[in-house]
N, C-alpha and C positions, 0 to 999 in steps of 0.2 A: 236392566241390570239389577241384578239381585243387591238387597241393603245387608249390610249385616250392624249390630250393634257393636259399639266401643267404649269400653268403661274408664272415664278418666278421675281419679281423684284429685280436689280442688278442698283447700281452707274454705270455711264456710265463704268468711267473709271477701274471698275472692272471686268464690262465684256469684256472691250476690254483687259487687261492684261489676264483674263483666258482664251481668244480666243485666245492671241497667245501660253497659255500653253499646250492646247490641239492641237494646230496645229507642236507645238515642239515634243510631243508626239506621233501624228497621230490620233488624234482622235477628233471629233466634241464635242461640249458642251452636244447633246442628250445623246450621248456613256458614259460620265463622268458621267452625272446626272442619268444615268440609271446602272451603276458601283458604286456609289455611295448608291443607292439604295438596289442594291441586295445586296451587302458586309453587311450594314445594317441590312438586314433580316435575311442572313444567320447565321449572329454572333450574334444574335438579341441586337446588340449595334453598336454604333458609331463607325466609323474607325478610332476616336482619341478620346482625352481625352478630356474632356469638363470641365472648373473648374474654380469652383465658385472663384471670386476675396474677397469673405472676408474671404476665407483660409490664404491665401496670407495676409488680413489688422490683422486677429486675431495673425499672425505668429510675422509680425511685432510689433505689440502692444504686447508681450510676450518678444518678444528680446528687446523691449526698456527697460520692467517693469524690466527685470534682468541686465540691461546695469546700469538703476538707481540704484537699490538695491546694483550694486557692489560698485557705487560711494557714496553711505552712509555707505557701511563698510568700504573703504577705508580712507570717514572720520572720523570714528570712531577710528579706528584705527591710524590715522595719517597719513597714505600712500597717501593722496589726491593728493599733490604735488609732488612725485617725477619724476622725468625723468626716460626714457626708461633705460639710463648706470646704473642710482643707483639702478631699480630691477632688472636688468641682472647681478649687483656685487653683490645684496645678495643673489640673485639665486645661485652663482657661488661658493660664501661661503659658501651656506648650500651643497653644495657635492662635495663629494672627485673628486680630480682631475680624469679624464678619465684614463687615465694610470692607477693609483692606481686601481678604480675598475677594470680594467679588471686583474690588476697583483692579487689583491684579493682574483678574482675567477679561478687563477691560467691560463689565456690567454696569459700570455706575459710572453720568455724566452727571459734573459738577456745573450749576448755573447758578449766577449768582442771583442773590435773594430777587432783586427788582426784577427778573425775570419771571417771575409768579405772578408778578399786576401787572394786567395785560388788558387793552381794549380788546373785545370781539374782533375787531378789523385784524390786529395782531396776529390775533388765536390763526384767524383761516388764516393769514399772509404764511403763517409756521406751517402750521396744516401744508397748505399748498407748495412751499417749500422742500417738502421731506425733509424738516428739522425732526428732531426729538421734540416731542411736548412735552415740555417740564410734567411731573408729576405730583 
């Protein structure tokens, strides 16, 4: 197959960085630019992802518009001013303590304390038992 030559412009200093990439590699700039190529074809796409920068400005102007609309409910509502402790304490007042739910849904057995000092004989008697083993 016939070669033909292709002229690419490159900032100096970008072709000398990907000259020592391809010599870290083992390969010349021809080899790359012709790896490059063919990967190209045969996938008939890019060998990465090419993307548009006002994905990225329309994402941010969405997260602002919701950032603002939370701080006009929050003025509306009066929550504008409080600190991080005073909604971490109303949070904390609208649900039951941790324990409670899981004792609730039936998670947590209560034993009392002297059930923790235990002989070995004990231990396996429970074991073999199919008790719960205290934790």
């Amino acid at each position: 197959m016939k070669s033909v030559n292709v002229t690419v412009r490159l900032d100096e200093e970008t072709k000398k960085e990907f000259d020592i990439f391809c010599d870290n590699v083992g390969i010349n700039i021809t080899t790359a630019f012709n790896m490059f190529i063919k990967a190209t074809l045969r996938n008939r796409a890019l060998p990465f992802t090419v993307s548009d920068s006002s994905t990225k400005q329309k994402a941010r102007k969405e997260l602002k518009e919701a950032f603002s609309a939370a701080q006009r409910e929050s003025a509306v509502n009066g929550t504008d001013n409080m600190t991080l402790d005073e909604i971490n304490d109303i949070i904390a007042e609208s649900r039951p303590e941790t324990g409670e739910r899981q004792e609730q849904a039936g998670n947590i057995k209560h034993y009392p304390t002297e059930s923790f000092i235990m002989t070995p004989a004990d231990f396996v008697a429970q074991i073999q038992s199919n008790d719960a083993v205290p934790n």
